[in-house]
PATORNU-30127 format. One record per residue (C-alpha): residue number from 1; x, y, z. Coordinates in nm, 2 decimals. Example, Ala and Ser with C-alpha at 12.3 -4.5 7.8 and 13.67 -1.06 7.14 Angstrom:
REM residues 2
num_px_py_pz
1_1.23_-0.45_0.78 .
2_1.37_-0.11_0.71 .
END
This chain:
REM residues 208
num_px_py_pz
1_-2.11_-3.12_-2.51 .
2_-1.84_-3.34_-2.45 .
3_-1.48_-3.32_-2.23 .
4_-1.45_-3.09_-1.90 .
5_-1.59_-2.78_-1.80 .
6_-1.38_-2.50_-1.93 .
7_-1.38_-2.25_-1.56 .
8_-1.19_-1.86_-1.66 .
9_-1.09_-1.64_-1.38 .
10_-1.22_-1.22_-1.48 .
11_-1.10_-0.95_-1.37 .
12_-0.86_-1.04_-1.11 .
13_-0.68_-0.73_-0.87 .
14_-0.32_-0.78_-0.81 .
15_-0.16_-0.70_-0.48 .
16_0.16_-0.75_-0.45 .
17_0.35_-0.80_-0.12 .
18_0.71_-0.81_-0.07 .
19_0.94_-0.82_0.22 .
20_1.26_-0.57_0.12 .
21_1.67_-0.67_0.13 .
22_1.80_-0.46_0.36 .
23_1.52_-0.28_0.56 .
24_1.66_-0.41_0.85 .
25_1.95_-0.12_0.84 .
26_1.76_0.12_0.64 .
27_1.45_0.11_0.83 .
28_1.60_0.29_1.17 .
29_1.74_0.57_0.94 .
30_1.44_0.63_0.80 .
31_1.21_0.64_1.11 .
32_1.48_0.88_1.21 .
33_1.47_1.15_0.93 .
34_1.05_1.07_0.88 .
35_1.01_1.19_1.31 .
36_1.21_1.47_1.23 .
37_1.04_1.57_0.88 .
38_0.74_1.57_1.13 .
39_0.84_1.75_1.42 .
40_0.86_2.00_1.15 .
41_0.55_2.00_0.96 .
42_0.20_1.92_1.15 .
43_0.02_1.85_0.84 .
44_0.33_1.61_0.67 .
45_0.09_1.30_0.68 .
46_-0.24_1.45_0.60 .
47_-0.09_1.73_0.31 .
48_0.05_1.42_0.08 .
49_0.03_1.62_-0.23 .
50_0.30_1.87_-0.09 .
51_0.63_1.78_-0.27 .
52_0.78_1.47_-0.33 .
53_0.96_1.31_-0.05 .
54_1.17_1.12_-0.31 .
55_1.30_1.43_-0.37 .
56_1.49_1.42_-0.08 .
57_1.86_1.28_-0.10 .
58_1.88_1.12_0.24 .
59_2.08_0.82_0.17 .
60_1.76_0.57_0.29 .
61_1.53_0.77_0.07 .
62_1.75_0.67_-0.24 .
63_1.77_0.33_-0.14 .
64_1.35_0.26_-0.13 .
65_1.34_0.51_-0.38 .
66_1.55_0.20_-0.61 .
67_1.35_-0.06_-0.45 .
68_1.05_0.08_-0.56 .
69_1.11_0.13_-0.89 .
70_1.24_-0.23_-0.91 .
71_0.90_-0.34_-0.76 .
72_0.72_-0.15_-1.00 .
73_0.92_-0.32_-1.28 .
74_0.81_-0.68_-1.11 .
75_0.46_-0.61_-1.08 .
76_0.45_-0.50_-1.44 .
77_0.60_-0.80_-1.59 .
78_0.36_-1.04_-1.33 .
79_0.09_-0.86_-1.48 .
80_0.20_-0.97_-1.85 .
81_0.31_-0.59_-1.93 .
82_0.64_-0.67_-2.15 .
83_0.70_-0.34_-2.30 .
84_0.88_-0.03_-2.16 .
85_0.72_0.18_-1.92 .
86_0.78_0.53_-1.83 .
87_0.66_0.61_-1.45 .
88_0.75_0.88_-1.19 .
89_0.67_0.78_-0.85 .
90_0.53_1.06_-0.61 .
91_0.58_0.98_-0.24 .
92_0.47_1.12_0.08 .
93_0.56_1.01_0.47 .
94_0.28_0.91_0.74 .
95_0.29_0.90_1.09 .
96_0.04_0.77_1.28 .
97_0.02_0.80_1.68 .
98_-0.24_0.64_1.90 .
99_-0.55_0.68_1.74 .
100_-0.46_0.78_1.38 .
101_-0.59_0.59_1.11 .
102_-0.68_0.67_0.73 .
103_-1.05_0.62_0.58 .
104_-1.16_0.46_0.31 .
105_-1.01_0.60_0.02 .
106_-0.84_0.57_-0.34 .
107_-0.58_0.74_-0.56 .
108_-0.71_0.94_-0.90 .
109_-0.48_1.02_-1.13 .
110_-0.25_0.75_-1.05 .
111_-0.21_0.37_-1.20 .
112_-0.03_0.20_-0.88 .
113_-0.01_0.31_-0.54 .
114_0.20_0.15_-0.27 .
115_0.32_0.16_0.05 .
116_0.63_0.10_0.24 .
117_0.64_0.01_0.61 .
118_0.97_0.18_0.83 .
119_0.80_0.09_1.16 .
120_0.43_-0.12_1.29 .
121_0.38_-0.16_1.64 .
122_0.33_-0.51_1.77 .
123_0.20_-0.47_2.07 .
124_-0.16_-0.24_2.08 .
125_-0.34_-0.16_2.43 .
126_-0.57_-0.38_2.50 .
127_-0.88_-0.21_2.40 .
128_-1.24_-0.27_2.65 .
129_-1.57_-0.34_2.47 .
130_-1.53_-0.51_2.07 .
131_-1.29_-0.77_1.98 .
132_-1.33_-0.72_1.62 .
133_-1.02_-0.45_1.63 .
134_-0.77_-0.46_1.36 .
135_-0.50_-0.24_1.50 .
136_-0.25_-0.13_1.23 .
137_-0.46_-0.32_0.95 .
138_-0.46_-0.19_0.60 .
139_-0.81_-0.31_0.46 .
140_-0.87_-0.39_0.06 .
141_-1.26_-0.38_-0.05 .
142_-1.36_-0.52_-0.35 .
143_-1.41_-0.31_-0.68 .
144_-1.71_-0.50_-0.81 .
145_-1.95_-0.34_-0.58 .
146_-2.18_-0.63_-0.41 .
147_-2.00_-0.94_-0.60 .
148_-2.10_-1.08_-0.29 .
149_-2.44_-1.03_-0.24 .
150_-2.50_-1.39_-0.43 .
151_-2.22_-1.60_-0.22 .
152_-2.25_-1.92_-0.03 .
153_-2.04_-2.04_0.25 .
154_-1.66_-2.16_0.03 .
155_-1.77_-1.93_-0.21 .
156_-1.42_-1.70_-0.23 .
157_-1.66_-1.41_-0.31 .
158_-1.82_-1.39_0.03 .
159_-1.61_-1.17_0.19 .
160_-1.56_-0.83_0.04 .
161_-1.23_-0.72_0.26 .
162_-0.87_-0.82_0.22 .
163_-0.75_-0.74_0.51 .
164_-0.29_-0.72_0.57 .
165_-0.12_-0.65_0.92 .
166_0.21_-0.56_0.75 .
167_0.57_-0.61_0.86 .
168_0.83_-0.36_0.89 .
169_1.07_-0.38_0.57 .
170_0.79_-0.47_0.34 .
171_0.65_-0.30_0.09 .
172_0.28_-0.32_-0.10 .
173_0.16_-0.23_-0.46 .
174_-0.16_-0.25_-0.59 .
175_-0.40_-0.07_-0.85 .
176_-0.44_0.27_-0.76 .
177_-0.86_0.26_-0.81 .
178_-0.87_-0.02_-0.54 .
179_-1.08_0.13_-0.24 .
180_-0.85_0.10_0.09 .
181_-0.80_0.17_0.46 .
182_-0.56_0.19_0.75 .
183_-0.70_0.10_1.10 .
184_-0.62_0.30_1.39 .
185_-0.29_0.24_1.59 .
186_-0.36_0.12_1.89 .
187_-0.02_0.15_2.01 .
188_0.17_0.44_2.20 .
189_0.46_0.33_1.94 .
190_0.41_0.58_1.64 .
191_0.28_0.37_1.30 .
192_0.54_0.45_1.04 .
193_0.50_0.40_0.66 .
194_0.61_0.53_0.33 .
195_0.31_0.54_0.03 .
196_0.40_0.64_-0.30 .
197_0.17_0.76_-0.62 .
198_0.32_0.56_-0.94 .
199_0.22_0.80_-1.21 .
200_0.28_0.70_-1.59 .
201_0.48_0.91_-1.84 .
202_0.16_0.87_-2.09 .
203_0.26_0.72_-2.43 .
204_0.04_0.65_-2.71 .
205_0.16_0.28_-2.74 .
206_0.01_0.20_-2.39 .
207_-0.31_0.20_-2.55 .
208_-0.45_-0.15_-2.59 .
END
């Protein structure tokens, strides 16, 4: 054998993370309309499969409802997809008090999901007993299950979570198989966010 080592990188999982052009004066309209959607229905953040909240034609809604679409479009083409795609996104609002948090879960029948965040709370109680708390946290695991049973200390496969506090006015994409969680809020300030299904128009030609 002769030259250098030839090193591939497999099966990498793409998160994207992206802070949004004008959240700043969408973001207080939609905590707004999102309290109010609540104040109406108890199960809002916990029935996500109950209508579309893109459907709804308040102004801030059609704004991330663009921006979303536009990020889809970007993650796409950083993935080296540089055909046409055919998506509708399916979106839901949550609201998370003191307490609230979402397990570990993923989304079926989907090929991205994301999230958009109107409002985090930056300052959590301060919480007796562990100091491993990651108030307001969204958590990505892995989807090689074990990859790092066999790591060694600089080895990036030791650690198994990916672990984001976001920031109000961005938004995150990622594959929709990818096993997530939200931590709880520790806050009294309500935890609000903006996830979204991207679901493709299924065409033949998408087939490798």
């Amino acid at each position: 054998m002769t030259g250098k080592p030839e090193f591939m990188q497999l099966w990498p999982t793409r998160i994207m993370r992206h802070g949004l052009p004008g959240a700043g004066e969408a973001n207080p309209h939609l905590a707004e309309h999102v309290l109010t959607l609540d104040a109406a229905r108890a199960d809002m953040t916990t029935d996500y499969l109950a209508g579309n909240l893109f459907d709804d034609k308040h102004p801030a809604l059609a704004w991330l409802k663009e921006c979303a679409d536009r990020a889809i479009l970007d993650y796409a083409r950083a993935a080296g997809i540089d055909y046409d795609l055919e998506w509708r996104v399916q979106a839901w609002a949550n609201v998370n008090r003191f307490g609230d948090y979402h397990n570990l879960h993923n989304h079926p029948h989907s090929w991205l999901s994301g999230t958009y965040y109107v409002q985090v709370p930056d300052k959590p109680k301060k919480m007796p007993g562990r100091s491993d708390l990651n108030p307001g946290s969204i958590s990505f695991y892995d989807p090689r299950p074990q990859a790092n049973m066999t790591a060694i200390r600089n080895d990036p496969q030791v650690d198994p979570e990916y672990r984001i506090l976001p920031k109000p006015g961005e938004i995150l994409l990622w594959p929709a198989f990818l096993h997530h969680l939200v931590h709880p809020n520790l806050s009294e300030d309500a935890r609000i966010s903006i996830s979204f299904n991207v679901v493709l128009k299924w065409k033949d030609a998408y087939l490798p």
